[in-house]
N, C-alpha and C positions, 0 to 999 in steps of 0.2 A: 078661696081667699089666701092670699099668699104675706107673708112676714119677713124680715131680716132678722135674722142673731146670730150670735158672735159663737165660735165654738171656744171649747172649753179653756184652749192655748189663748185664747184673743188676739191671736194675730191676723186669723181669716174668716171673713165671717160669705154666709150664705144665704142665700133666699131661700127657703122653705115655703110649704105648703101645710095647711091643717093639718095633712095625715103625716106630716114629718119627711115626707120624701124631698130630696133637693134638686133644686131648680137652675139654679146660677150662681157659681161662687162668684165671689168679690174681694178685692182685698181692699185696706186701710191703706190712704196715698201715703204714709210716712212710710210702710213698708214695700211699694211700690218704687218709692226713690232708692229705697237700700239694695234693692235686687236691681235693679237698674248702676247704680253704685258697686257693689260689689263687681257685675259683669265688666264695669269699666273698667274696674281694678284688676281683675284676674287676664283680662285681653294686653289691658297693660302691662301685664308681669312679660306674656307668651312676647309682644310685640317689642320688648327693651331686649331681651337675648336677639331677636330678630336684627335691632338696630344694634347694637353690641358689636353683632358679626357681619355688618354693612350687609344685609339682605336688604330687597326693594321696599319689602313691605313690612314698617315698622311700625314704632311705639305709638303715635297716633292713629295711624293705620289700623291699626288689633283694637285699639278702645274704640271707633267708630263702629268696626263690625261686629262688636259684641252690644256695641248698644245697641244699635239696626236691631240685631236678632233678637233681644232681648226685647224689646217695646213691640215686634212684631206677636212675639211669641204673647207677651201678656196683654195686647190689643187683641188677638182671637180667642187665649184661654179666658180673660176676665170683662174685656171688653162689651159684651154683647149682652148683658144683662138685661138693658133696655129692651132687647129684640127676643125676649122670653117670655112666655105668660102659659103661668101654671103646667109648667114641666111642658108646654110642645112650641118648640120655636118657630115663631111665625114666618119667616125665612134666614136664612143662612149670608150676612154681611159678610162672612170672611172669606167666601169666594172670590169678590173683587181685590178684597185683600191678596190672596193668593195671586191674583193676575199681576201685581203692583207690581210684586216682591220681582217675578219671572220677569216680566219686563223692563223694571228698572235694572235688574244687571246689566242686559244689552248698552241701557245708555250711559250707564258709569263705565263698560268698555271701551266706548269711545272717547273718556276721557284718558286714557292710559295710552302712551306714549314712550317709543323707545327711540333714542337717540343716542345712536354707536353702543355702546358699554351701557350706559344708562337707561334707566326707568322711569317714566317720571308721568304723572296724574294718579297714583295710587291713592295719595289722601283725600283726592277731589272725585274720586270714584267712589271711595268710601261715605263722603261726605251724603253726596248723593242719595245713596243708598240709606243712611242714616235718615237724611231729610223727608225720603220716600215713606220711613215710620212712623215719624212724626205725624205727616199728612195723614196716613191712614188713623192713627191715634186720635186729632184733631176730629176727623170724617163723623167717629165713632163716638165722640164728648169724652175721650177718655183725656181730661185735660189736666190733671197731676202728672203723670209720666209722660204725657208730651210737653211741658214745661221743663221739669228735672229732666229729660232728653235734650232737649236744646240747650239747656245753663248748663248740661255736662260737654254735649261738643263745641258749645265756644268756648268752654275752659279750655279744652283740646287743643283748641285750632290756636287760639290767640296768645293762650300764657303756656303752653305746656314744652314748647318747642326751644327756647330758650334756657328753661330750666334741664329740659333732653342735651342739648347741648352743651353748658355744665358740668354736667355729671358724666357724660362720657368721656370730653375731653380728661376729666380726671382719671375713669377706669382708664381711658387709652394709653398714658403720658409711656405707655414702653410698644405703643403702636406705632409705626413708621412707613411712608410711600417710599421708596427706594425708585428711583428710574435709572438705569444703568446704557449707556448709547455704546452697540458693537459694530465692531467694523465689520466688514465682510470676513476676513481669517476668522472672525470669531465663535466663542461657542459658548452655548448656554450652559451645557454641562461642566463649563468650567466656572462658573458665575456660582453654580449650584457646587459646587465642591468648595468654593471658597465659606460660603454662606454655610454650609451644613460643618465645616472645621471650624468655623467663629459660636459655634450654638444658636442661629441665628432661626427661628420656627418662620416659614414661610408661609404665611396664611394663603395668597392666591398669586398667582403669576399670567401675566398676559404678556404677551410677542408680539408687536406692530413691526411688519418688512419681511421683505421674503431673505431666504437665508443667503442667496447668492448677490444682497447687498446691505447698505448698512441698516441696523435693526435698532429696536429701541427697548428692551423690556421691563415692564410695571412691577416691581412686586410690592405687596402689602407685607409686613413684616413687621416678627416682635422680637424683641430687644432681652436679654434677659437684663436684670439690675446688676450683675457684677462687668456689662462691656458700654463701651459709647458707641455713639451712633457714628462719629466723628472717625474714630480706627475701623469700623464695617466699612465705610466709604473708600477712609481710606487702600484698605485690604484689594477692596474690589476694583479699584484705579489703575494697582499693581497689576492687575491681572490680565495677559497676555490676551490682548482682541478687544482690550475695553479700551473708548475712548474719551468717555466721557460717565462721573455717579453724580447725582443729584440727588437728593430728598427733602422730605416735608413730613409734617406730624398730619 
């Protein structure tokens, strides 16, 4: 004959056995949302530096994959209770699980897409993959954290991107696109001498054209707070082989 009780913390309780040996943990669904919660939190910290420093895979992107793994992780460790009886499991459910997880990468690959310079289905891969937890969560009746899994990634998807937006626009206000258009005399290394005499931190730089015509180059750049962005352009206008500065925040 087999029982539930709680251990002495009360936060996790287990199925037991007359003789006291344990069967299948469980957890309480309030603390199942919070580890689900927290993971979304802590992915979200990793993935806002990610987007910070315009990498592909950002702030949304890190909370989908930490849910995914999170709900998968606690669909096989606590999941399976039902499919226990008296310490010998009558088969192993998380097998199929494991197939999901392996196979649903391949198909969030193909949502991912690059176009020139850019990245683009990262969050629709993750999504996916999220979704694929859920499903196995659902499979299992594990229906508290597959509920708080879904009302966390529509938070995600639907309000979180807007307020992302926000808030970086504020960290960035000394971030700037600089495009500078050279003629063929021209040279990079002089673009780059002007920019490093202004104080000017060049985060990335990209070169569209070949050098024996005219060229175009990107840089992402920060600004310190004692220069304008106005005298940078200006500087680099003066500079022999440029014919054209443009920028954008």
């Amino acid at each position: 004959m087999a029982c539930t009780q709680p251990t002495y913390a009360g936060w996790t309780t287990a199925t037991t056995r007359d003789d006291g040996r344990g069967v299948a943990p469980t957890l309480e669904w309030w603390e199942m949302g919070l580890r689900l919660l927290a993971a979304a939190a802590l992915g979200g910290l990793i993935g806002f530096e990610r987007e910070y420093n315009e990498q592909p895979a950002g702030f949304r992107t890190h909370i989908l994959v930490t849910l995914g793994a999170a709900l998968f992780t606690m669909a096989g460790a606590y999941g399976i209770a039902e499919f226990v009886d008296a310490g010998v499991v009558r088969f192993d459910p998380t097998r199929v699980a494991a197939q999901v997880v392996t196979g649903i990468g391949f198909l969030g690959a193909g949502a991912i897409l690059r176009q020139g310079i850019n990245i683009r289905g990262l969050t629709t891969a993750a999504s996916i993959w999220v979704t694929a937890s859920i499903g196995v969560a659902v499979a299992l009746g594990f229906w508290a954290p597959a509920l708080i899994t879904t009302a966390l990634a529509l938070i995600s998807l639907l309000f979180l991107r807007p307020i992302q937006r926000v808030v970086l626009r504020q960290l960035r206000r000394s971030l700037y696109k600089i495009v500078v258009d050279l003629e063929p005399s021209g040279r990079v290394a002089e673009v780059n001498e002007v920019l490093e005499r202004l104080g000017v931190n060049v985060r990335r730089m990209r070169t569209v054209g070949l050098p024996s015509q005219q060229r175009q180059i990107i840089l992402d750049v920060e600004i310190s707070e004692d220069s304008e962005i106005d005298d940078v352009a200006e500087q680099l206008r003066s500079t022999s082989g440029v014919s054209a500065v443009d920028w954008t925040r």
